[in-house]
C-alpha positions in Angstrom: 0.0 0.0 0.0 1.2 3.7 -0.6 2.2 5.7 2.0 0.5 8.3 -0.5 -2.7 8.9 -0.9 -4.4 11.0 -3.9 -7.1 13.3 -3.7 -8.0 12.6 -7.7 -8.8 9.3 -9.6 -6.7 8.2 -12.7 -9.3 9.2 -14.8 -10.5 12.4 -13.3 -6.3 13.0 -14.3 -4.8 15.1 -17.0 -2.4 13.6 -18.9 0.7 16.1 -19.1 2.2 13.7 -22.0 -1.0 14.5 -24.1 0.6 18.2 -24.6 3.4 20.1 -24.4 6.3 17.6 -26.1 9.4 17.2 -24.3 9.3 20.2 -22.3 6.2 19.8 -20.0 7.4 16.2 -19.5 10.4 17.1 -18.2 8.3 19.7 -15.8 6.1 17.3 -14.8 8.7 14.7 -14.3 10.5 17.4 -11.9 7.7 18.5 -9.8 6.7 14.6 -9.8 9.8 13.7 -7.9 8.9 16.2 -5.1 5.6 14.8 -4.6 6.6 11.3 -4.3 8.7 9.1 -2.9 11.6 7.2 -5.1 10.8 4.1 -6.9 6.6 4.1 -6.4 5.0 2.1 -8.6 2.2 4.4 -9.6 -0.4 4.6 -12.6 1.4 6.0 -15.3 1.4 9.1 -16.2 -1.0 10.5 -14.0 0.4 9.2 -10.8 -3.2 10.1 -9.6 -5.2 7.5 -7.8 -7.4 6.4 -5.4 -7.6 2.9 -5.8 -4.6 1.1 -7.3 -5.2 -2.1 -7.1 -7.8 -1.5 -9.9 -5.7 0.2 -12.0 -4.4 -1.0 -15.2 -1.6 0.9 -14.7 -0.3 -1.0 -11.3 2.5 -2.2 -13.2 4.4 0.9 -14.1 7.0 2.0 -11.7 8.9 5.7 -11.3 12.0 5.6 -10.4 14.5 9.0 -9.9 
């Protein structure tokens, strides 16, 4: 289980990657890393949710 727990469900989310190129990933990977701890395995690329466990994203892990 997290220690983290979001306020908004994957897909409530924006997507950053949808828009913006390379540049606003790189933002959102940076202001990411303050928000989480290193190496959670979070839904990807929101990093947004309430309920993991039914997440098809469960898989994907950040690591800094």
């Amino acid at each position: 289980m997290n220690r983290y727990r979001y306020l908004v469900r994957l897909e409530d989310a924006v997507n950053p990657f949808e828009f913006g190129g390379k540049a606003a990933q790189l933002n959102f990977a940076i202001k990411l890393k303050l928000l989480v701890p290193k190496g959670l395995c979070s839904p990807m690329p929101a990093l947004i949710n309430l309920y993991p466990e039914k997440s098809p994203w469960k898989k994907s892990c950040i690591s800094f």
